[in-house]
NUZA-117537 format. One record per atom (N, C-alpha, C): x, y, z. Coordinates in steps of 0.02 Angstrom, whole numbers, plus 50000, padded with zeros to 5 digits. Example, Ala and Ser with C-alpha at 12.3 -4.5 7.8 and 13.67 -1.06 7.14 Angstrom:
<atoms>
506604971650390
506154977550390
506604983550390
506424988850354
506844994750357
506455000250394
</atoms>
This chain:
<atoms>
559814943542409
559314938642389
558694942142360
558494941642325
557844939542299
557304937742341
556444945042328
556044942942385
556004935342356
555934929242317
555564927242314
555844920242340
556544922542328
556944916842369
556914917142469
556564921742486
556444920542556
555914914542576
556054913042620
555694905842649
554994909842667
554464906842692
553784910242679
553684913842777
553964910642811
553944915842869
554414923742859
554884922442824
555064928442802
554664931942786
554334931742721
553944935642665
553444937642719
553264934542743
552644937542805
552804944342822
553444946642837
553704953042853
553834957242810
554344953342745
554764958042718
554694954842635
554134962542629
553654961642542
553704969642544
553494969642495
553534976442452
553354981542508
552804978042555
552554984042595
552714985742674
553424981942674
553584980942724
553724990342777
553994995242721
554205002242709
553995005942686
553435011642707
553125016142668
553465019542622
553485020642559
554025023042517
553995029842547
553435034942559
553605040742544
553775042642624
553855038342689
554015042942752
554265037142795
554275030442754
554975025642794
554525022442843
553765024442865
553435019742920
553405014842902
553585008642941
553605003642955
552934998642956
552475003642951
551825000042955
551265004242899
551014999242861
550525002042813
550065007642826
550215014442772
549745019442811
548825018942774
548535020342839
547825018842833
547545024442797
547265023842745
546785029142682
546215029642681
545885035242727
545295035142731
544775036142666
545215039642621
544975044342574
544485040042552
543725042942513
543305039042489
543445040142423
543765044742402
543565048142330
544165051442325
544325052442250
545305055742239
545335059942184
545505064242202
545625069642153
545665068442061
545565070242033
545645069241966
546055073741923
546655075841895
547125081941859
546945082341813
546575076841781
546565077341719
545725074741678
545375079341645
544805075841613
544685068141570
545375068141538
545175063541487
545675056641505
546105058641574
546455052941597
546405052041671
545985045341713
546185047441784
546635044541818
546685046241874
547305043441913
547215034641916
547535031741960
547595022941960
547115023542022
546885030242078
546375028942127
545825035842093
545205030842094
544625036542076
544145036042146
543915029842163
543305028042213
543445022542231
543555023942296
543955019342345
543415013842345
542675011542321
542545005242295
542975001842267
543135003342200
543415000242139
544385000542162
544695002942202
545295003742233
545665010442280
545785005842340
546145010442377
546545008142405
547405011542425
548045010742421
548125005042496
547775005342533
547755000642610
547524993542602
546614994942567
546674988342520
546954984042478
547394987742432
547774985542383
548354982742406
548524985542465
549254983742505
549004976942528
548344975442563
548324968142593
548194960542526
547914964342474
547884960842425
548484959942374
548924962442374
549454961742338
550024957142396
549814958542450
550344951842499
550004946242502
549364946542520
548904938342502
549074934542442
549074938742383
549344938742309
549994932442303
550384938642347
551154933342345
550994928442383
550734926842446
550724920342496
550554917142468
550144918442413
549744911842393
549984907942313
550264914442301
550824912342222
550094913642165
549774918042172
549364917942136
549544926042087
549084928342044
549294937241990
548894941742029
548284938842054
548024944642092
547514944042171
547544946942219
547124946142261
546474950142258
546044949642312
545564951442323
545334952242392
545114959042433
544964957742479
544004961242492
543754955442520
543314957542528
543054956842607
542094960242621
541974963042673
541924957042718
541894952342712
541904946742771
542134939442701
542124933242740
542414927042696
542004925642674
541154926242677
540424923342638
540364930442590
540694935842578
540514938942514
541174938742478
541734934242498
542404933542449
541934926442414
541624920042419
541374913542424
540904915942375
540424922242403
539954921842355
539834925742293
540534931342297
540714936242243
541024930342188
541484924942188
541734922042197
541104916342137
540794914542170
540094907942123
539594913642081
539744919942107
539604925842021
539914922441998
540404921841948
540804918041911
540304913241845
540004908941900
539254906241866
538804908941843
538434907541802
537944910341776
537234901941760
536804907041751
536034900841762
536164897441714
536014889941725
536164882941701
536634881941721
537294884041755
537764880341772
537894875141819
538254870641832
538144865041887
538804867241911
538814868041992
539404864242042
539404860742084
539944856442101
540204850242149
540514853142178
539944852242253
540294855542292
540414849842364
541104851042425
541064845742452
540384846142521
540384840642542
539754838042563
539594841242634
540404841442673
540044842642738
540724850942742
539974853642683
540624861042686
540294865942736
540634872042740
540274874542792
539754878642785
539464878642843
538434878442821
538414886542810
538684892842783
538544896242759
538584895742701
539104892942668
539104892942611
538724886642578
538334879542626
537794877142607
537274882542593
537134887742642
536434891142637
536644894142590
537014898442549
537154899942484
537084896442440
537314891342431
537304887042358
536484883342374
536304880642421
535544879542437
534934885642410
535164890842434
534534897142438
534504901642409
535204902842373
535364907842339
535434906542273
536064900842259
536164899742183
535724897442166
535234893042198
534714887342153
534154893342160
534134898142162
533574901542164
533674907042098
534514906142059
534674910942009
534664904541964
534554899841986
534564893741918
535374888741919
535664890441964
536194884541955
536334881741996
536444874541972
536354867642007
536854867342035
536804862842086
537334859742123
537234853442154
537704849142174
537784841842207
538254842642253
538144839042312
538474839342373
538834831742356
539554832042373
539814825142357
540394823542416
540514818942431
541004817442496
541804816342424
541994821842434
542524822642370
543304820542398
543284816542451
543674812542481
543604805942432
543134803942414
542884800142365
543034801342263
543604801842250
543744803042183
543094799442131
543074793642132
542314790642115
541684795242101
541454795242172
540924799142164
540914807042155
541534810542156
541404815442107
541554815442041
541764811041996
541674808341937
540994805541921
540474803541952
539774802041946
539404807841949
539784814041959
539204819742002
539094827041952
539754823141895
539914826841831
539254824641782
539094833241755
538554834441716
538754838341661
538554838741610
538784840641561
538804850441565
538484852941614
538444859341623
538804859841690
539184855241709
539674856841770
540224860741748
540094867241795
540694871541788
541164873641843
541244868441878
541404871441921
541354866341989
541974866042050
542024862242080
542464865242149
541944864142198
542124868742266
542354865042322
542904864342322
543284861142382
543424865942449
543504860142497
543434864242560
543924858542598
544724859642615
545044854642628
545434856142694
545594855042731
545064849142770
544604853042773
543984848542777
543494851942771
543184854242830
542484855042820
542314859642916
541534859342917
541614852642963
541864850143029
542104844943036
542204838942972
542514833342998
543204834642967
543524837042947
544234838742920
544494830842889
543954831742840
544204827142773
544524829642719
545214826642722
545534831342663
545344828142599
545444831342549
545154830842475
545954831742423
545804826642393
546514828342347
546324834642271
546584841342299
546774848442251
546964844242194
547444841042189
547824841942133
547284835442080
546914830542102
546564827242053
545894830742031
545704834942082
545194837842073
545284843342017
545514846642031
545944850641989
546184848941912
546574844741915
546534839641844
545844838041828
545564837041829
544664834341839
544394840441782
544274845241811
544104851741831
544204855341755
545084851741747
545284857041674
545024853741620
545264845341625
544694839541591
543984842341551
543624845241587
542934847041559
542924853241549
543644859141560
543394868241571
543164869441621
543104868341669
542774868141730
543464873541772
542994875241827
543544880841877
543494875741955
544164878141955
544144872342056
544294880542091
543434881242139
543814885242206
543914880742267
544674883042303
544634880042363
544844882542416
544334882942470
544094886742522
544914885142566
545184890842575
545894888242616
546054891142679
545384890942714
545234894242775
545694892742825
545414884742831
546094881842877
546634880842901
546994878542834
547714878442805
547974886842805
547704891342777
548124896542748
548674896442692
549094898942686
549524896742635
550194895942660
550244896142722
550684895542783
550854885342768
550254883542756
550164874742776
549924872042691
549674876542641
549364873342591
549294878042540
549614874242491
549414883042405
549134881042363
548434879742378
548264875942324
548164878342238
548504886142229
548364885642170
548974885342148
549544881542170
550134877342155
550014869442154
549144866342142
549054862142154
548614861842092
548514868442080
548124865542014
547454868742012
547344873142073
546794875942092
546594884842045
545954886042021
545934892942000
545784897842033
545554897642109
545264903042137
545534899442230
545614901642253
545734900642344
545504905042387
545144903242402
544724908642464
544714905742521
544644913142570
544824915942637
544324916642680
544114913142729
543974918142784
544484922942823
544744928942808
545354931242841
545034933142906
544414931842932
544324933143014
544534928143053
545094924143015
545144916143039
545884918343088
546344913143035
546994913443033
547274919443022
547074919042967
547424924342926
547564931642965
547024932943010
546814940443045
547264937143123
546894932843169
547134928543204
546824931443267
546484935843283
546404939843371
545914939843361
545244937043327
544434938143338
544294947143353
544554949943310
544264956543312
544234961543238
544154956443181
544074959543098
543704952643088
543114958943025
542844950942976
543144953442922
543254948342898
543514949542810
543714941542792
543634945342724
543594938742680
544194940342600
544604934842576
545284937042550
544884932042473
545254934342422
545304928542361
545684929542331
546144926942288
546714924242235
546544919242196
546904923142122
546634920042075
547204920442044
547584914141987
548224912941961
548324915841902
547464917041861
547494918741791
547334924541776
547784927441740
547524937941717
546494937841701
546394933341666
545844932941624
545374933341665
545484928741721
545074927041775
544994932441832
545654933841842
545854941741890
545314946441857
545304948841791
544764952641766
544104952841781
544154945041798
543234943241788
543034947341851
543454943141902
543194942941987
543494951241998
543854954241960
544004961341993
543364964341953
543104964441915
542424967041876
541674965941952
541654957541943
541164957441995
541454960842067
541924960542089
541964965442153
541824972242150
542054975242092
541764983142081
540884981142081
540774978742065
540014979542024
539704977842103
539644972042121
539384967842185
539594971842242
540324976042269
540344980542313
540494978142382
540524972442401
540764970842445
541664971542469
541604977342449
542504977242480
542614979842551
543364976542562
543424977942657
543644985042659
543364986942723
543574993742728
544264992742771
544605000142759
545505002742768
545564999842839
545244998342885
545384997542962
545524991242967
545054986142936
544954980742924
545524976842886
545834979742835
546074977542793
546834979342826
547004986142872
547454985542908
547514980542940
547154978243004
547294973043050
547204966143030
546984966142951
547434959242943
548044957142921
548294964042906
548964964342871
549524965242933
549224966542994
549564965543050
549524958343062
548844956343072
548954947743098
549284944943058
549214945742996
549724940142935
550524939842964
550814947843011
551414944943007
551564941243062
551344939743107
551234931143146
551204925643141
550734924143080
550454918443033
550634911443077
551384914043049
551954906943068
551914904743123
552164911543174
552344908243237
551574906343272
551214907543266
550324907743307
550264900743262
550084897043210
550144890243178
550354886043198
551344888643198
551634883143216
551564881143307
551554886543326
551014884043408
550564880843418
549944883643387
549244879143396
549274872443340
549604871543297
549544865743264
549804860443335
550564860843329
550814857043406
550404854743452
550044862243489
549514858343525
549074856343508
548634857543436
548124852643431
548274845743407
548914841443393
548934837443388
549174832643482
549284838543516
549364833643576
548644831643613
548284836543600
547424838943621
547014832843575
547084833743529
546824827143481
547244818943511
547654819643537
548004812343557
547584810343626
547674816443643
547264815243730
546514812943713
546264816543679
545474814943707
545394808143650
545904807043592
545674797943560
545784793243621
546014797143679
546264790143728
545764790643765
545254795643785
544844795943813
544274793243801
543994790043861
543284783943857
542794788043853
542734793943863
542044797643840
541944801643783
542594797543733
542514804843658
542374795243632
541964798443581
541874793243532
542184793643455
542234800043455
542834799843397
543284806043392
543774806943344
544234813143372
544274812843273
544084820443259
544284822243185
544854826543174
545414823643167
545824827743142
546674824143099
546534828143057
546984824142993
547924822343021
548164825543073
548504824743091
548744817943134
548274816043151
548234808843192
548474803143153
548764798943157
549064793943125
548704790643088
547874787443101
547504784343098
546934788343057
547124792143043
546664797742989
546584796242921
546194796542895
546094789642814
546454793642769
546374801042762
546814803342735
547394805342757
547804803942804
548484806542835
548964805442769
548994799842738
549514801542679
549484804942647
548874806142606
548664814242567
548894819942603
548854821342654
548954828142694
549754826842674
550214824542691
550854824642710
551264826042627
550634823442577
551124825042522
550724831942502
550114836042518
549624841642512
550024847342541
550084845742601
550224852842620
550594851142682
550964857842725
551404855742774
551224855042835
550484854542851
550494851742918
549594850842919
549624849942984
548864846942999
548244853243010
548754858743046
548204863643040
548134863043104
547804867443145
547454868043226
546784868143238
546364865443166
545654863943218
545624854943189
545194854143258
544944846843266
544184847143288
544044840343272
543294840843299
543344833243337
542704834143388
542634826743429
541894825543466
541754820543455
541084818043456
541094813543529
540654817643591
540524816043641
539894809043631
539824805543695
539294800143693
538654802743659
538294810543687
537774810643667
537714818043683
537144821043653
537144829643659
537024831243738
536734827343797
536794829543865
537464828843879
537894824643873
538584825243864
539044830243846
538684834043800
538884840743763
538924846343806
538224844943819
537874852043863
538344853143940
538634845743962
538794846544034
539544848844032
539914845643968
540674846643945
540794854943935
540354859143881
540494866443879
540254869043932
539624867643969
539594870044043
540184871344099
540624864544083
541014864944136
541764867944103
542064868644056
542544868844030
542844877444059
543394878744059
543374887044075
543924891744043
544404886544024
544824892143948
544514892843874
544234888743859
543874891643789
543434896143798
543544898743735
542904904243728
542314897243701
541734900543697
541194895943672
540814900343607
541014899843568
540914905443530
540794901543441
540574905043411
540614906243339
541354908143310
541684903343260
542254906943225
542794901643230
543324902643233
544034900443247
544754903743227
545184900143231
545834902043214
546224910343221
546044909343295
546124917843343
546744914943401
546924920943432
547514916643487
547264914643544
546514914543554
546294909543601
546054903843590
545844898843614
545464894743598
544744893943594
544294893743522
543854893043535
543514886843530
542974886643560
542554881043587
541834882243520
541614877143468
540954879243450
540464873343447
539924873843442
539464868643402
539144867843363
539374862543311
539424864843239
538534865543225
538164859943269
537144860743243
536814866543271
537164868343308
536614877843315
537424880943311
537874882043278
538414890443265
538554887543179
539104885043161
539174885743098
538784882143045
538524877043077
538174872343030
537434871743054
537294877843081
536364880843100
535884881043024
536374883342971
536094885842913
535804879442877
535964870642892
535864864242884
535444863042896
534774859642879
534454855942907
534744849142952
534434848243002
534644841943058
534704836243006
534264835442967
534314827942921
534754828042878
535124834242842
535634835442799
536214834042852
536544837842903
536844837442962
537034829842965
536464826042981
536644819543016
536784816342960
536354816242894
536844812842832
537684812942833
537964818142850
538454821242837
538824818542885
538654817042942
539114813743004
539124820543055
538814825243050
538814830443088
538404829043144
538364828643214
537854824343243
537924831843301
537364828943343
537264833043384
537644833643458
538124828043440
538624825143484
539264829543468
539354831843414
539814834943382
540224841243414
540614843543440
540994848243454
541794851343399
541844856843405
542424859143358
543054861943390
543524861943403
544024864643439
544754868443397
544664874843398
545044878143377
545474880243446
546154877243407
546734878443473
547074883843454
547144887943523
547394894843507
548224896143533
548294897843579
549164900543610
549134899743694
548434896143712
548644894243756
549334887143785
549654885043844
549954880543835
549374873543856
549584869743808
549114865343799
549134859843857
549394861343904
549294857743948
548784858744012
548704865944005
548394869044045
547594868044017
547574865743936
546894866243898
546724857043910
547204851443946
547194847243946
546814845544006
547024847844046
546844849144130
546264851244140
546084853544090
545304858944101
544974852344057
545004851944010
544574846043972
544654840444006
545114837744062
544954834144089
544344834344164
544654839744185
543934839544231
543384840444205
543164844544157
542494844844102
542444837844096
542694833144075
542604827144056
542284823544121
542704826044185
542414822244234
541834823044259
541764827044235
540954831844257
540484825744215
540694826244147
540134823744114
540144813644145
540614812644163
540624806144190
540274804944265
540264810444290
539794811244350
539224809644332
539104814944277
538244815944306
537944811144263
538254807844227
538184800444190
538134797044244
538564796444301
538184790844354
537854791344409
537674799244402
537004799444430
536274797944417
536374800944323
535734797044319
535834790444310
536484786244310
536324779044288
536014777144377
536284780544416
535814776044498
535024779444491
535024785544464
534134786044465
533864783744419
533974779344403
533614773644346
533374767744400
</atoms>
């Protein structure tokens, strides 16, 4: 067979770099080298300065490459300098549509950074085909999806956006943090650029930052391999090893925590003290038909909105298998909150426009068995139902 005829948990293993050519190890060898010899004056080798390329890097970017069906990867030093190497691309006067409740680093970028080099942007709920057709400007270049998105995991339809996108010359990046390419390809959807947090999924053990990108077109591969030399944010050999270890898991760590976060999302919609449960997998999810023809599954984070933020405070107090942390998509479960960890970089009045409330919690399900994460969120829950009727008698 043919690599390309392998099913995609295969390929996870068995790609070009599965076998060191020159000594048969089984596992990618790590290149410290900064700098490489030269034989020749007037011709140099394919490695000069391990900025611009080195053989460990190149190994994790040429398998991201294939997962994603794209000509070339990119790996860079965390997922906010792949995002923002990435809107280089732009230049002053340009406009992008970007979605509304994306995540608040890359708000504080397109807020603080681009509008401070001169290019515009509009925040649009792009769940809404409409209103990102209203949000189009004649210097729109460009259109930044984030599907499901993060924190309410509103999926966005790639493939109209995308059509949209070519309509005017315009470029679609879309942030494929969540999904991976395990669950979603979006530049088989129509997409020009897909970016990574690989400290997510992609890496999977909360112990590398890095950040991945793929791009479908040579022309474009040029551009963004130019700004990565120039801009310098590339991952270093250690880094870029241990995500090329977590990638070959992908499957089985996904197809686990997706499972349980859809049993974890069933439990607490039945529960009288969540007021809402975000996650696209649920039957009752506005986009559940989009997802099912998008991509192959729901993904393992959810979000859920307690009565009120003392509610919050008493639930992660009491809870005791999550981590409580910054991040996600590691083999534990983490616990965050989106108005002081990912979505701190927001103002509260932007936040609450957005449906982001202070009630808000995020739940990235990891490899625990989810029953044991059921049991624990239920007594957390009871906690917060306690001390709800304590102060309702000291009233």
């Amino acid at each position: 067979m043919e690599l390309e005829e392998y099913c995609f948990e295969t390929k996870l293993l068995h790609n070009r770099h599965k076998v060191d050519s020159v000594t048969g190890a089984v596992s990618v060898p790590i290149q410290h080298a900064s700098t490489f010899h030269q034989f020749d004056i007037d011709q140099f080798g394919k490695y000069d300065y391990a900025r611009s390329l080195n053989p460990t890097r190149e190994a994790l970017e040429e398998v991201i490459s294939e997962l994603e069906g794209g000509v070339k990867g990119f790996a860079f030093s965390s997922g906010m300098a792949a995002i923002s190497t990435a809107f280089l691309l732009l230049s002053a006067g340009d406009h992008v549509i970007i979605t509304e409740d994306v995540y608040g680093g890359t708000y504080r970028m397109v807020t603080e950074v681009l509008s401070r080099l001169g290019i515009e942007h509009s925040f649009v709920d792009m769940t809404d085909i409409d209103q990102v057709k209203q949000a189009i400007k004649p210097n729109t270049k460009a259109f930044y999806v984030e599907t499901p998105s993060n924190p309410l995991l509103k999926v966005t339809d790639i493939k109209a956006i995308s059509q949209m996108a070519k309509e005017i010359g315009a470029l679609t990046f879309v942030d494929n943090t969540f999904q991976t390419p395990a669950l979603q390809k979006p530049l088989e959807l129509g997409a020009d650029v897909v970016l990574h947090s690989a400290t997510k999924f992609l890496s999977g053990h909360s112990d590398v930052v890095a950040g991945l990108a793929v791009v479908k077109d040579k022309g474009l591969a040029n551009r963004l391999g130019f700004l990565q030399n120039s801009f310098g944010a590339v991952l270093g050999v250690q880094d870029a090893w241990l995500v090329l270890r977590g990638l070959k898991t992908l499957h089985v760590r996904l197809e686990h925590s997706q499972k349980s976060a859809l049993q974890i999302a069933s439990f607490l919609e039945k529960h009288p003290l969540v007021k809402n449960v975000f996650y696209p997998g649920l039957p009752n999810h506005p986009q559940r038909e989009l997802l099912d023809v998008q991509t192959q599954g729901a993904g393992a984070v959810l979000s859920f909105e307690l009565v009120d933020e003392e509610a919050v405070r008493t639930f992660v107090s009491s809870v005791k298998l999550p981590v409580f942390a910054v991040s996600l998509g590691a083999v534990e479960s983490i616990l965050s909150y989106p108005a002081k960890m990912s979505h701190a970089a927001m103002p509260q009045a932007e936040r609450e426009k957005r449906g982001i409330k202070n009630s808000l919690l995020r739940l990235s399900v990891g490899l625990e068995n989810p029953d044991d994460l059921i049991r624990d969120f239920s007594q957390a829950l009871e906690q917060v139902q306690q001390k709800k009727l304590v102060l309702q008698q000291g009233e």
